[in-house]
N, C-alpha and C positions, 0 to 999 in steps of 0.2 A: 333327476330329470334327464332325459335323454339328447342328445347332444345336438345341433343342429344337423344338418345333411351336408350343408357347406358352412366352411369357416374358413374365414381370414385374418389373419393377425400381424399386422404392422408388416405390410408388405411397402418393398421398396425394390424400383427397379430405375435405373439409367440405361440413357443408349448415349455413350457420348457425355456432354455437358448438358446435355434435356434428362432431367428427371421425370419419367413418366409417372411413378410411383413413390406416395413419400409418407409411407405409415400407413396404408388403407386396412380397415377393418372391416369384415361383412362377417352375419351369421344370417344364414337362412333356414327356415325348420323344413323339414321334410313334407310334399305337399303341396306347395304353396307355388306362388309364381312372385318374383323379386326382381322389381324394374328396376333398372340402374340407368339414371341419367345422367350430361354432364354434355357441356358444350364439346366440339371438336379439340382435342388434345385434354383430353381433361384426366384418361387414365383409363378409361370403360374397357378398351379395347385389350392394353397389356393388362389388365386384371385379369379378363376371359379366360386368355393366353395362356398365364400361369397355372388359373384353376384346370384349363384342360388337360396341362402338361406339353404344354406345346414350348412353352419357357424359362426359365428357372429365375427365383426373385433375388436379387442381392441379399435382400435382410426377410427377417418375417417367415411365419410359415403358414401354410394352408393345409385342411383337409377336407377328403370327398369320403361322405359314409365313413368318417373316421379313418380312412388310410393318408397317409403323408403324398402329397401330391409330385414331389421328388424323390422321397428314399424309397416310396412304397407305387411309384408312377404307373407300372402294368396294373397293378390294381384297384388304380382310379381309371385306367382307362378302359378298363371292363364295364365300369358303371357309369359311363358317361356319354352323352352324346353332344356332337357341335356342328351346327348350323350358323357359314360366316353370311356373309352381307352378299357374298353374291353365291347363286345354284352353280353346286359340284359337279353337276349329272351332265352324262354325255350324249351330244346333241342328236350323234349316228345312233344310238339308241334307242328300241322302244323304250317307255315307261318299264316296262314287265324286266326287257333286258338291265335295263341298269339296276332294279333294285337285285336281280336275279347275283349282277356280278357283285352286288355290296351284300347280299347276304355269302357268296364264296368267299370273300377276300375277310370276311371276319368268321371264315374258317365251319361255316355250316355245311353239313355234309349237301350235298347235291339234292336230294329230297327237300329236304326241310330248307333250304333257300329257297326252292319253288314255293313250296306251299305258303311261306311267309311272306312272298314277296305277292303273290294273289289275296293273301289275306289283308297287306295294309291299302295295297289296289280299292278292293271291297270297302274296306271300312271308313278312308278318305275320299271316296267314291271319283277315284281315278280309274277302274274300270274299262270306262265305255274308249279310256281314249288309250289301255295298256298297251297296247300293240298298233300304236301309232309310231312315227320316229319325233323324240322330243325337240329337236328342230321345228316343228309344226306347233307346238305347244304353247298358249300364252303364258306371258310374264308369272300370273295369278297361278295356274297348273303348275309352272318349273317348279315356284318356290314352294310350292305342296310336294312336289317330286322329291325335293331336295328336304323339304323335314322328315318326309317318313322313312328319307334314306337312313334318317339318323336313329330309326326306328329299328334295326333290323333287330338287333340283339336285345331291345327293351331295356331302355339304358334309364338308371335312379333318379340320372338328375342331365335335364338337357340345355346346354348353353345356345339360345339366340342371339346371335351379333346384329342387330337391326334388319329382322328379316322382313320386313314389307317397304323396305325401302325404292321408292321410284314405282311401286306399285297403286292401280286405281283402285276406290273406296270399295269396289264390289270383290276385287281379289283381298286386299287386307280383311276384308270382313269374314273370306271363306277360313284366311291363315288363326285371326281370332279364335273363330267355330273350331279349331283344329288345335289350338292352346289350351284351350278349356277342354273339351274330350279327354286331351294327357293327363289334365291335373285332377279330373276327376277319377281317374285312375289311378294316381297315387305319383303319377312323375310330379318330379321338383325343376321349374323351369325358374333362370336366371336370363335375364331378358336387356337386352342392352336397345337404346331406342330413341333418337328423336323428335318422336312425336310424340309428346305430350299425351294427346287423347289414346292412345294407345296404350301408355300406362297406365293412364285412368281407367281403361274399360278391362284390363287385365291382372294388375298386379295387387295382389295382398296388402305388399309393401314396398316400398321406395328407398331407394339411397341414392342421393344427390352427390356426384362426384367432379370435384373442381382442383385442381391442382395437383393432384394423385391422392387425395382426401377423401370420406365419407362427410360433408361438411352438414347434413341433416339427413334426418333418417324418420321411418313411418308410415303408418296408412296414408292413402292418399285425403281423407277427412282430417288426419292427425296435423299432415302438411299443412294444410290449405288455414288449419284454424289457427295457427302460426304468426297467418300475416291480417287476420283478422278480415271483417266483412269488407264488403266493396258497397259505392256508391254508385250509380248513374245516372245522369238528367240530360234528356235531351231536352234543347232550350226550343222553340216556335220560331225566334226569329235568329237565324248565323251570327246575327250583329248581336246579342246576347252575351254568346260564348265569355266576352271579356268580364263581363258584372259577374253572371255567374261563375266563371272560375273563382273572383275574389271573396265570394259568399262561402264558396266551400273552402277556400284555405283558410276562412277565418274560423270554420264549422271543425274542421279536422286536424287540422296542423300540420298540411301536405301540401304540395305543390299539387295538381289534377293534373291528369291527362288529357288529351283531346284523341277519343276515338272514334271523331268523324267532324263533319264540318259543324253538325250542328249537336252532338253530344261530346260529355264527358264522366270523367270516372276518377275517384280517388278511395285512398285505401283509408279507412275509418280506425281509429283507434279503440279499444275495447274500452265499453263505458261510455259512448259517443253521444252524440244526437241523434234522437231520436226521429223517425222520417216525417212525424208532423212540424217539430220545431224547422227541418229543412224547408220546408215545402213555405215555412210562413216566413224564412230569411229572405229565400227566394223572392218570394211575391212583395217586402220590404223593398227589396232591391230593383221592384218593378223589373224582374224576369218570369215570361210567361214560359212556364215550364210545358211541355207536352208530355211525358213523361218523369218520374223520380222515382228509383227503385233502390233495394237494398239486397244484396246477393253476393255467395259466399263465391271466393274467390278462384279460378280457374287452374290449373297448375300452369298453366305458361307463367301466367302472373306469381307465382311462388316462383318457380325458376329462375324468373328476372330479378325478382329478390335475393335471391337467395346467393344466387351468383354475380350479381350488379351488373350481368348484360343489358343492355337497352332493347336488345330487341331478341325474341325468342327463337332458338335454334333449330331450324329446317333441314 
């Protein structure tokens, strides 16, 4: 079988007495795009770090396309490209200029930086606004500016550190469109992120990172079937809410949630009840239901699991 495009092997890293890193394993196949999630300090960030060569790990080793990401480092960083959290690109710049100066500075001759730099213009349909100065440029454009900078040399496998962060649903959906394009061309994106539905609408597969750990790993279907189905009912009358919780903890063997004043929601065991026996405990308990539904589980909802935060990380 052919080896993954990245690997990671019981990577460890300290700064100080914080252990950022403490064993983390990743493999991801060539192709694909590979969410990594994980509250703030969980390890996503010095993971990136090292896989780009921007760090070296205490323990553990890594490789990119098979090279040693320290002993063999110029030659992971020929095939790579990194995109952090916040755009590189300079603001006195046109669009055209700065991809112009990142195709120089990674050593293409004069010719062929131009022409590369009009070509990713064209093809991310940045264009109309090249020879603008990116000062003028919205939030959604910069960070389009700023991945295809990481375009110049067509790099194997490309690291996103949460790149639509603080961004509106219409620019994340352009950066999407613009994910998916690479991968259908054969880049390998490693994808660090936040937001949940993000991972969901992009990644192959999943690694949940919590303490410098891989603590679950998977499709995002694979995850989700994990914590098993979800329940919902919103109840007719607010004053409800207390009957009905104790119907479902009797039904499930969970405490419910209350996700609004007059719904709630608990996680169903596999094997459970079925939604007419719910729907007739319910009406036992003289609760007029308006709704009862059965629906597979969201990833926020695995991440709070998975991680025992109470509330899902923004």
């Amino acid at each position: 079988m052919t080896e993954p495009i990245v690997v990671a092997e019981g990577l460890h890293k300290s700064f100080g007495h914080t252990h950022a890193l403490r064993g983390l394993d990743l493999s991801i196949p060539a192709g694909t795009v590979c969410g990594v999630l994980g509250p703030n300090g969980a390890g996503k960030t010095s993971a990136v770090r090292i896989l780009a060569t921007l760090s070296d790990p205490d323990a553990g080793h890594a490789r990119i396309a098979g090279y040693d990401v320290v002993a063999q480092a110029g030659k992971v960083r020929e095939r790579i490209g990194l995109a952090g959290q916040y755009a590189a690109v300079d603001d006195k710049l046109t669009g055209r200029g700065n991809l112009r100066m990142f195709g120089r500075l990674s050593h293409l001759p004069r010719r062929q930086a131009h022409l590369r730099a009009d070509e990713l213009l064209e093809r991310f349909g940045l264009m109309e606004a090249a020879d603008r100065q990116v000062t003028g440029y919205s939030g959604g454009m910069r960070r389009r500016l700023d991945l295809i900078a990481c375009l110049i040399l067509r790099p194997q496998v490309l690291f996103l550190d949460e790149p639509t962060t603080g961004l509106d649903p219409r620019s994340r959906g352009e950066i999407w469109d613009s994910v998916r394009e690479l991968v259908a061309e054969g880049t390998t994106v490693l994808l660090t992120t936040q937001y949940l539905d993000e991972a969901d609408q992009l990644a192959d597969d999943i690694a949940v990172v919590d303490h410098g750990r891989v603590i679950a790993s998977g499709t995002p279907d694979e995850l989700k079937a994990t914590i098993g189905d979800r329940l919902d009912v919103v109840v007719e009358d607010p004053a409800a809410l207390r009957p009905a919780a104790g119907v479902l903890y009797a039904l499930a063997g969970g405490d419910p949630t209350t996700t609004g004043e007059d719904r709630l929601s608990v996680a169903l065991p596999g094997g459970g009840p079925r939604l007419a026996d719910i729907v007739r405990e319910l009406d036992r308990a003289g609760v007029a239901a308006a709704d009862v539904r059965l629906r597979r589980p969201t990833l926020d909802e695995v991440f709070l699991r998975l991680t025992d935060r109470k509330e899902p990380v923004r």
